[in-house]
Each structure stands twice: as structure tokens, then as C-alpha cells.
Backbone bond lengths (Angstrom), bond angles and torsions (degrees), N, CA, C in turn:
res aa  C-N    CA-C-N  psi(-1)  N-CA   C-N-CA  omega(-1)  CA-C   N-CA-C  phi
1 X - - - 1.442 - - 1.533 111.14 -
2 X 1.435 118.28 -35.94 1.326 124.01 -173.98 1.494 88.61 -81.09
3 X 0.969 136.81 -28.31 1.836 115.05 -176.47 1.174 100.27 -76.78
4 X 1.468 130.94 -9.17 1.616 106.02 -157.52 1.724 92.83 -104.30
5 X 1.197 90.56 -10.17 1.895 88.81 179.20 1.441 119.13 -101.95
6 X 1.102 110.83 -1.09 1.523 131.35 -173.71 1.871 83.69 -89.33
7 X 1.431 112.45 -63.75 1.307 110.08 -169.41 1.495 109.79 -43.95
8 X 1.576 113.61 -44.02 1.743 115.00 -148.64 1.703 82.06 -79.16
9 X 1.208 129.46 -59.25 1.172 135.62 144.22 2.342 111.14 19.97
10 X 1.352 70.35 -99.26 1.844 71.62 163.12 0.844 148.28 -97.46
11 X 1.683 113.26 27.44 1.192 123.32 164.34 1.697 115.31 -97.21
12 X 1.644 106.74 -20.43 1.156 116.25 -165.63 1.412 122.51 -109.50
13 X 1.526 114.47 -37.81 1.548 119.30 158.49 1.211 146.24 -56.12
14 X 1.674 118.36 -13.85 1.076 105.76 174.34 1.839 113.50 -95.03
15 X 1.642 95.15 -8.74 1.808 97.34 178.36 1.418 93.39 -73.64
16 X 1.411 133.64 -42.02 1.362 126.60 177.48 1.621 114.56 -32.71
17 X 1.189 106.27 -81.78 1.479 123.61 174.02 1.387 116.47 -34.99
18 X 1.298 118.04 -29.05 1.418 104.47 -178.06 1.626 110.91 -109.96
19 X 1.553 111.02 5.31 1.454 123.62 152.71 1.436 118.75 -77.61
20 X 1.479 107.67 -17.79 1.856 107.00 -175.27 1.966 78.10 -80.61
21 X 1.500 105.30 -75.47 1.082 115.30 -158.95 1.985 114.44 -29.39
22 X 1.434 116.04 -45.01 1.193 129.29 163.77 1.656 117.50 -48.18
23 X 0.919 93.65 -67.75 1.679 113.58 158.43 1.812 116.32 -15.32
24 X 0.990 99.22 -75.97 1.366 134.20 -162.04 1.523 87.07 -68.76
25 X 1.188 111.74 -60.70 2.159 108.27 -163.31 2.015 90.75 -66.92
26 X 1.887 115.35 -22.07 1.322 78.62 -172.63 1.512 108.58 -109.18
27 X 1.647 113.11 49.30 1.371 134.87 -177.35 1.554 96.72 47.81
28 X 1.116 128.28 10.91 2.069 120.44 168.85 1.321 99.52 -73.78
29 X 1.579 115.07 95.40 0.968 117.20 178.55 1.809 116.52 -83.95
30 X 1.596 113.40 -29.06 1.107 128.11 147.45 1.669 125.83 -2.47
31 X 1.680 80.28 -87.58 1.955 109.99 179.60 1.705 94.54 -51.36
32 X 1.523 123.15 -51.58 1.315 119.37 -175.41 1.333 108.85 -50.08
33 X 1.442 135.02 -38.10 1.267 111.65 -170.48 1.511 114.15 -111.03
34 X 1.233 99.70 9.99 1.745 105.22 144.75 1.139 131.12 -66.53
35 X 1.547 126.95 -30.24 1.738 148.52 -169.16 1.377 79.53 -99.71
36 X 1.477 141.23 -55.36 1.512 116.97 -159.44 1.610 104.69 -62.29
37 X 1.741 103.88 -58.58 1.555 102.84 175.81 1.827 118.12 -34.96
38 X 1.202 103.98 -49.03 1.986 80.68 -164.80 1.679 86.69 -92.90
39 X 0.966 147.18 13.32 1.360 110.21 -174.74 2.423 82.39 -100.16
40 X 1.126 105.41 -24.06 1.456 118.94 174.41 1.467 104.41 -44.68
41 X 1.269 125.11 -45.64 1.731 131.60 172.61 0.800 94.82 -65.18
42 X 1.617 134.24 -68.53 1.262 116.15 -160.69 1.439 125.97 -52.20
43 X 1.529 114.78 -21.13 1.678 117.11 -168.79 1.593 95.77 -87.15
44 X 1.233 124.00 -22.54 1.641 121.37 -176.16 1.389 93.84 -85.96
45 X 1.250 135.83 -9.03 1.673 122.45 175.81 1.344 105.10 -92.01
46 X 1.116 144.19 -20.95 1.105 163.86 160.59 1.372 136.37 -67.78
47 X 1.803 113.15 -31.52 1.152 146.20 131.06 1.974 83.00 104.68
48 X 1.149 108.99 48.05 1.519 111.42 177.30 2.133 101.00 -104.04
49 X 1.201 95.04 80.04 1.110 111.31 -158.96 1.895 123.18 -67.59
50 X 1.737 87.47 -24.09 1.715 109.57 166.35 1.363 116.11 -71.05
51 X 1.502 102.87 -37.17 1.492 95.70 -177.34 1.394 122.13 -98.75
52 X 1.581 119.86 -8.86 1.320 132.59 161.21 1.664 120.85 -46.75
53 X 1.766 99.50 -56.92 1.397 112.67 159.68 1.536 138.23 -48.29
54 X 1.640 91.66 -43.39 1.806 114.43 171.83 2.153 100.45 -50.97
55 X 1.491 85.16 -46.99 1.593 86.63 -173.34 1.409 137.69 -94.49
56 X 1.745 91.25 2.17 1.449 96.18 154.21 1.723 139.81 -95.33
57 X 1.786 82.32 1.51 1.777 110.35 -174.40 2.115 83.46 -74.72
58 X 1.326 119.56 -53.22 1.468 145.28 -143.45 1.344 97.07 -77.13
59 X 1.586 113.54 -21.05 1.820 105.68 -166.69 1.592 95.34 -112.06
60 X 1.752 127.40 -14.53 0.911 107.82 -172.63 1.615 96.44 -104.82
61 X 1.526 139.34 -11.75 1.404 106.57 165.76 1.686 120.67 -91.99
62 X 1.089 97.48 6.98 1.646 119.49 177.21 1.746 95.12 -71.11
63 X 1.527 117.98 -27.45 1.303 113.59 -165.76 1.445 110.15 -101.66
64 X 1.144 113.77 -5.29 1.474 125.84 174.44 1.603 100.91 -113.01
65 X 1.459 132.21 6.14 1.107 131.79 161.83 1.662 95.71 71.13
66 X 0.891 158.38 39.54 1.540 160.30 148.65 1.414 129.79 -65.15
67 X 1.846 101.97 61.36 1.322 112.52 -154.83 2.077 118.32 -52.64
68 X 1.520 91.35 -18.61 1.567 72.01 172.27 1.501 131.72 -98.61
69 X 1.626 118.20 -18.73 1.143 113.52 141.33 1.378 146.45 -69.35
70 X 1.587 116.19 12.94 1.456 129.97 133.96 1.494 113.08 -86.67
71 X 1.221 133.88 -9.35 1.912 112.55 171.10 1.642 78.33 -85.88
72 X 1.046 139.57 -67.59 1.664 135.95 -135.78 1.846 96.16 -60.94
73 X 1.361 115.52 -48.21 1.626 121.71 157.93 1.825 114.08 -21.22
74 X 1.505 102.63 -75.48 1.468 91.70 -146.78 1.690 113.29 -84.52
75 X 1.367 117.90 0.33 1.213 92.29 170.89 1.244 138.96 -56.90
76 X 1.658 98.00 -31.54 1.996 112.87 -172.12 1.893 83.14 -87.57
77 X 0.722 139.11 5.26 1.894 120.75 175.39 1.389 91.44 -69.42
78 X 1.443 119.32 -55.23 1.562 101.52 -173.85 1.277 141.22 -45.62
79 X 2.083 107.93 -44.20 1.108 112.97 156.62 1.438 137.58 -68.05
80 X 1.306 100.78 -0.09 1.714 106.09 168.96 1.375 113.26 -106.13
81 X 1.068 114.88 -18.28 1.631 103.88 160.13 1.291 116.73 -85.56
82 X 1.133 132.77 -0.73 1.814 144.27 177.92 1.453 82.71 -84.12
83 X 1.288 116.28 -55.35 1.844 108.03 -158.05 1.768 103.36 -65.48
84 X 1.217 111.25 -77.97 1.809 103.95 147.39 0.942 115.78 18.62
85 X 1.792 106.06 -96.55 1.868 110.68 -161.57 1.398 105.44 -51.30
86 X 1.520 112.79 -46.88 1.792 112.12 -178.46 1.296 130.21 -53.75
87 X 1.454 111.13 -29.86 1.704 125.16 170.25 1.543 91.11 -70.39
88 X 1.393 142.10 -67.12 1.189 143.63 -144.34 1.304 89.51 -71.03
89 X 1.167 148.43 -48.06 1.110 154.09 -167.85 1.409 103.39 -66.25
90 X 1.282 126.36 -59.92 1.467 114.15 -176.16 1.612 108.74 -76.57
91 X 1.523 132.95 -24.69 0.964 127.35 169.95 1.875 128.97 -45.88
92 X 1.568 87.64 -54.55 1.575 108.27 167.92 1.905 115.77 -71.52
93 X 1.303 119.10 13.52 1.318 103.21 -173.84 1.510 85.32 -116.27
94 X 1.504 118.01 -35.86 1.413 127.25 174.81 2.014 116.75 -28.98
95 X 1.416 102.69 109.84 1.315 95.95 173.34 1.976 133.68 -41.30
């Protein structure tokens, strides 16, 4: 079960991220908190619980359009989805 979510996992988060990131340069702050919302499931299926939170801070001022507490947001998304993939990664290699 953990491989099959590890897979959807990395097949699907990093197009997320670079839809916020897209998002964001084309002030659609909207579309941004559409990519925060599902890639946000994905970190609670995963049980990446820092960055779930990170991305529920990211989808709800994205929804009130509050362009500077979405730039101050996404820099650390990256480093919490790096921390993520690495837990998921050692989780799924785990016998």
C-alpha cells in the first residue's frame, strides 16, 4: 500500500509545485490554491504532517488572494517537500 502511494506520490507532486509556482509568477492566485489543496491531501496520505499544514496556511490565503502572504509561504514549501520525499523514501525502502 505504501508503494502504491509513494508512487502516486511522485508522479504527482512535483507537477503540483510547479503549478503553485506558475501560478503565483502569473498572480492566479486562485489556480494557486487549487495545486496547494490537492497536493495538501497528498501530504496527509503520506502523513507529512509539516508540510500538509505549510499547505493549508498556502491554500487558504491564496483564497482571499493575499499576495504577500503567499510569496512569504512558498519558499519553505520546497524544503518541506524535500523533507517529505526523503521520509517517503526511506519509509518505502523499509523492509
Amino acid at each position: 500500500m505504501l508503494s502504491a502511494v509513494a508512487d502516486l506520490y511522485f508522479r504527482d507532486a512535483p507537477p503540483l509545485l510547479l503549478q503553485m509556482e506558475a501560478a503565483f509568477a502569473a498572480r492566479d492566485l486562485p489556480a494557486l490554491g487549487r495545486a496547494a489543496h490537492a497536493l495538501k491531501s497528498y501530504a496527509g496520505n503520506i502523513g507529512a504532517t509539516a508540510l500538509m499544514i505549510h499547505l493549508k496556511s498556502l491554500e487558504a490565503v491564496a483564497k482571499v488572494e493575499y499576495t504577500v502572504a503567499c510569496a512569504a509561504l512558498l519558499p519553505s514549501l520546497q524544503l518541506l517537500f524535500a523533507e517529505a520525499l526523503a521520509e517517503l523514501l526511506v519509509e518505502a525502502a523499509a523492509p
